[in-house]
C-alpha positions in Angstrom: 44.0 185.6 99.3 47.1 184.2 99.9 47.2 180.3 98.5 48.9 177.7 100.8 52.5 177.0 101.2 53.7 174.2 100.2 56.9 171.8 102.2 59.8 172.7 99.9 61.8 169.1 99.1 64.7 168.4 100.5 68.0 169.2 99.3 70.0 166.1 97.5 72.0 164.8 99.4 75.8 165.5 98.2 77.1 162.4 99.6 78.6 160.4 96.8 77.8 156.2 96.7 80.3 154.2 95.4 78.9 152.0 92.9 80.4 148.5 93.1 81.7 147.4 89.7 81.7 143.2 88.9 84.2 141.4 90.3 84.6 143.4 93.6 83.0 142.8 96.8 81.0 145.4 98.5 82.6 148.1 100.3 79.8 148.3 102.9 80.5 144.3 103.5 82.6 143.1 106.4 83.7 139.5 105.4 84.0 138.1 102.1 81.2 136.0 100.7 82.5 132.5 99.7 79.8 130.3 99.8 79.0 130.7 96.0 82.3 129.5 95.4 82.2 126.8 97.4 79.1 125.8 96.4 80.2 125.9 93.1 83.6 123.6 93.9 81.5 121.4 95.5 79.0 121.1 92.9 81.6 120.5 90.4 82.7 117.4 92.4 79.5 116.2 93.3 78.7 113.2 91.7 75.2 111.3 91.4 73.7 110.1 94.3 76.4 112.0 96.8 73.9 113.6 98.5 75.7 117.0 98.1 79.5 115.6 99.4 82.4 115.5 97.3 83.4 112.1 95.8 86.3 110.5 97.5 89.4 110.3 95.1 90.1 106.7 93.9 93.3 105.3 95.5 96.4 103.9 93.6 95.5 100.3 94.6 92.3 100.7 93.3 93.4 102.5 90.2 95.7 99.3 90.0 93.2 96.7 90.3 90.8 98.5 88.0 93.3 97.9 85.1 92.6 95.1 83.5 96.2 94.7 82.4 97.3 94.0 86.0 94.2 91.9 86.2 95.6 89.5 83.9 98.9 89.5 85.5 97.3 88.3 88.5 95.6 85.8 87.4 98.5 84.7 85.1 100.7 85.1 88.3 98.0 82.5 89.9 98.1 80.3 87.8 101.6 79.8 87.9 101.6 79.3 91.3 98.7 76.4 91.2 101.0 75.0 88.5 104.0 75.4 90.6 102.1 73.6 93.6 101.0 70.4 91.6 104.4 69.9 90.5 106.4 70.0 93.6 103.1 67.4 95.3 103.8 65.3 92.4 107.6 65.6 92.2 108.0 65.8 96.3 108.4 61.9 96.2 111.6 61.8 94.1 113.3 64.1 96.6 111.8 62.8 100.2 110.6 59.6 100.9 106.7 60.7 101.8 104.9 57.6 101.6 107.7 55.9 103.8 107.9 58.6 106.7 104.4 58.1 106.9 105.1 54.2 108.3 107.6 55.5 110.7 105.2 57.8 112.5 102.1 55.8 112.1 102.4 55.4 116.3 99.3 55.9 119.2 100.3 56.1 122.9 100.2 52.7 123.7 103.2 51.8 121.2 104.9 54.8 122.9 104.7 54.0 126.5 105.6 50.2 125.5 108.2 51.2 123.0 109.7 53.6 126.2 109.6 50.7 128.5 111.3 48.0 126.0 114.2 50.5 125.7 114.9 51.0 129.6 114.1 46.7 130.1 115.0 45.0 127.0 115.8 41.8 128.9 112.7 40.9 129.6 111.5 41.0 125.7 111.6 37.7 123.9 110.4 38.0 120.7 111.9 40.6 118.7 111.0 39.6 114.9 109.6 42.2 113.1 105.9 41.4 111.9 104.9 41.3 108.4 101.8 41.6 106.5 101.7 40.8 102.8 105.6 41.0 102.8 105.2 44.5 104.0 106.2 45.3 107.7 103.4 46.3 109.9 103.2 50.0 111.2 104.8 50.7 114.5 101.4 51.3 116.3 100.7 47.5 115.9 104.0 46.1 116.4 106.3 47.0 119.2 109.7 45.6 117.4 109.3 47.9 114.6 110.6 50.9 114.2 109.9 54.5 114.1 110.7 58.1 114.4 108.4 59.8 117.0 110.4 58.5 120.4 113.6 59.8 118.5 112.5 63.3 117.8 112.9 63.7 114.3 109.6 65.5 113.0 107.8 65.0 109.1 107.7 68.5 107.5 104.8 70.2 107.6 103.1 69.2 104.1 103.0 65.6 105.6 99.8 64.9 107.8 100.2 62.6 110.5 97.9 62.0 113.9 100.5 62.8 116.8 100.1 60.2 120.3 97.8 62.4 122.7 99.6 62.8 126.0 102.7 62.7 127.5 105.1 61.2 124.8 108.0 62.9 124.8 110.5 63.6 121.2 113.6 62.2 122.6 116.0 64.4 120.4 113.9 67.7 121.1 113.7 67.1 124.0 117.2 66.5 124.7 118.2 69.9 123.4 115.9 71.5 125.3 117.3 69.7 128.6 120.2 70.5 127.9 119.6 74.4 128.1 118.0 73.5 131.4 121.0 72.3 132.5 123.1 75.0 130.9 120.8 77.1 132.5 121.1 75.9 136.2 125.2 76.2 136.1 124.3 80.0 134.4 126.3 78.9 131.3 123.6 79.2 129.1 123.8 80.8 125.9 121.6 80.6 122.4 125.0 79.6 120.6 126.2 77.4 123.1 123.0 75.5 122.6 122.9 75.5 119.2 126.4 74.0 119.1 125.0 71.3 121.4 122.0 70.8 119.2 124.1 70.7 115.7 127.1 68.8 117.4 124.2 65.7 118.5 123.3 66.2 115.1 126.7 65.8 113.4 127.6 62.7 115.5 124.1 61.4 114.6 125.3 61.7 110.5 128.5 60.9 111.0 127.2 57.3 112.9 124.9 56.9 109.6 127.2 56.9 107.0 129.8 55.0 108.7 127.5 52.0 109.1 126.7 52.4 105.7 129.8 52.5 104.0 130.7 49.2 106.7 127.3 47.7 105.5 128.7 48.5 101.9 131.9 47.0 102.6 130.6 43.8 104.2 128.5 43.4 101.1 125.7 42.6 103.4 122.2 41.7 101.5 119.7 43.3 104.4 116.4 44.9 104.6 117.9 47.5 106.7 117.1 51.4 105.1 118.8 54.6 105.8 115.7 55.5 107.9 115.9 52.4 109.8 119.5 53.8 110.9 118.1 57.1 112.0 115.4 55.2 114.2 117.4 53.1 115.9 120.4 55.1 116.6 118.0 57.6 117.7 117.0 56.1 120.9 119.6 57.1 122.6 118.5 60.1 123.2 115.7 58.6 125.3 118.7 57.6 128.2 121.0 60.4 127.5 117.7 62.7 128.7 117.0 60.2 131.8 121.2 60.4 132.7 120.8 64.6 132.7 117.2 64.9 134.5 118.8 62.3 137.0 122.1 64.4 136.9 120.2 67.7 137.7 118.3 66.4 140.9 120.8 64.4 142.0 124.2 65.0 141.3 127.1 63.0 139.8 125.7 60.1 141.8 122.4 60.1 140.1 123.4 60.4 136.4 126.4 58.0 136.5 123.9 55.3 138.1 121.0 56.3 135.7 122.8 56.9 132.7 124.7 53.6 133.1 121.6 51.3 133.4 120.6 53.0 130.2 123.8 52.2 128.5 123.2 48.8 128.8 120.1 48.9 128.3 120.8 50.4 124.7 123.8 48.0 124.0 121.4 45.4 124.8 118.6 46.5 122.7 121.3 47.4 119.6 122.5 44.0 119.8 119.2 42.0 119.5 117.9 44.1 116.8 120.8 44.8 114.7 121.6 40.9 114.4 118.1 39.8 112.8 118.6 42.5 110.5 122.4 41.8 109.5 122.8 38.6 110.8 119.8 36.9 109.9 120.2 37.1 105.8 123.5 35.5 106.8 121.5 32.8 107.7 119.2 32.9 104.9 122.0 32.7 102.5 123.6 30.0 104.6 126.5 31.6 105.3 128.5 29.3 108.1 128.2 30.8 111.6 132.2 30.9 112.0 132.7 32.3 108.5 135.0 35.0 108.2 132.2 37.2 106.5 129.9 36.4 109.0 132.4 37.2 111.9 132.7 40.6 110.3 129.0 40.9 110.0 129.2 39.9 113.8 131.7 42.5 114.9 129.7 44.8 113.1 126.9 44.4 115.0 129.1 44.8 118.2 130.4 47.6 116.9 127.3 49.4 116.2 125.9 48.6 119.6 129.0 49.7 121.9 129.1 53.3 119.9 126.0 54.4 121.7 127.1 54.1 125.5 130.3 55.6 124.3 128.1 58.9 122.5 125.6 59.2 125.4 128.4 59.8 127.4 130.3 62.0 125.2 127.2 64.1 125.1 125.8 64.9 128.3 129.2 64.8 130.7 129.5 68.2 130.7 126.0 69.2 131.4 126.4 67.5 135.0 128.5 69.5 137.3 
């Protein structure tokens, strides 16, 4: 009896497998697997709570601030500079007159518009004695004689806080140089250096005319209440006509500034005139000096003096800007 066959297994294969050894990628394998190694360059700069991203890395600023070396130089740097600051607001006096520009721009509108219209009518002021309080002058706003620096242009520095007139009132000396480059402009000779030359050259007559009536005051020996700022005031009102001659000059010709400008010529010689002489003149008469005294006659043509420099600069200064 014949005993059933059995399937015979099949042959071995004789294809040969390569076996992979560590460190090589699998031959079978298309692309290279990084994502262990990146996971494991990201883990090593994940930090707690990064929810798996890597930490940003710390800037130099930061790095800077965190050491407390340059901590302490900051706040040693600081220090000096508060120091610094209280010094110079305590010393600031000693250099520039603080407390007294304060007086000279102590002004509202009213003072303006009335101070504006004493200097293009003075003869129809009578009383021009300066009022006093406690033997201290009151400030401009409440007293139309006295004087200050806001009609003549010549701002306080920025540390120095002051209420500025609402309005229309104009800074005579500003404004002047800015007319002139309107007139520059109109004859298309303006320049940025020919305006600054007309700017600094107002401004060099304007010192040249204050230490000249010094050194005359000086001279004179004249005992007066009359201060360096005083000067700047009073000569600076000029600038008030010499702006009316050019606007004038600009819309109508020649004709118009010679007429305009020469009213306010006398009107400043006037208003020179009846201010200068209580301020010279009158501690003459305090010290009871004769009235035909030789001293007094030079205090006298002084006075004049003063007074018929300022048609002779407001001309001088805008004739060329009229063509």
């Amino acid at each position: 009896m014949n005993e059933p066959s059995h399937p015979s297994p099949p042959a071995a294969s004789k294809r040969r497998i390569p076996v992979s050894q560590p460190g090589m990628a699998d031959p079978h394998q298309l692309f290279d697997d990084t994502s262990s190694a990146q996971s494991q360059g990201y883990g090593a700069q994940r930090g707690p709570g990064s929810l798996g991203y890597p930490a940003a890395a710390a800037s130099p600023q930061a790095a800077f601030l965190a050491d407390p070396v340059s901590n302490m130089a900051m706040a040693y740097g600081s220090s000096l500079a508060a120091q610094g600051k209280e010094l110079v607001d305590k010393n600031i006096d000693r250099f520039i007159p603080v407390t007294k520009l304060k007086y000279y721009f102590a002004v509202d509108t009213l003072y303006v518009g009335k101070k504006l219209g004493l200097l293009f009518f003075p003869y129809l002021h009578q009383d021009w004695e300066v009022q006093y309080q406690q033997d201290t002058p009151v400030a401009p706003r409440f007293d139309i004689n006295a004087p200050d620096l806001y009609i003549p242009g010549f701002t306080l520095p920025a540390s120095i806080p002051h209420p500025p007139p609402s309005g229309w009132a104009a800074m005579a000396f500003i404004t002047y140089v800015l007319v002139a480059g309107l007139a520059l402009g109109t004859q298309d000779r303006f320049s940025p250096d020919l305006l600054g030359l007309q700017a600094s050259s107002a401004l060099a007559w304007l010192t040249l005319e204050v230490l000249a009536i010094l050194l005359s005051l000086y001279l004179v020996t004249v005992n007066t209440d009359l201060t360096t700022i005083d000067l700047v005031a009073f000569l600076g009102y000029k600038y008030v006509g010499m702006i009316g001659g050019v606007l004038m000059g600009l819309l109508f010709g020649k004709t118009g500034y010679h007429l305009v400008l020469g009213w306010c010529c006398v009107s400043i010689f006037v208003f020179m005139i009846r201010t200068l002489r209580l301020k010279i003149l009158a501690e003459a008469a305090a010290e009871g000096v004769p009235v035909r005294g030789a001293r007094n006659q030079l205090r006298m043509y002084l006075t004049m003096a003063v007074a018929a420099a300022q048609p002779l600069l407001m001309y001088w200064l805008t004739f060329h800007l009229v063509r």
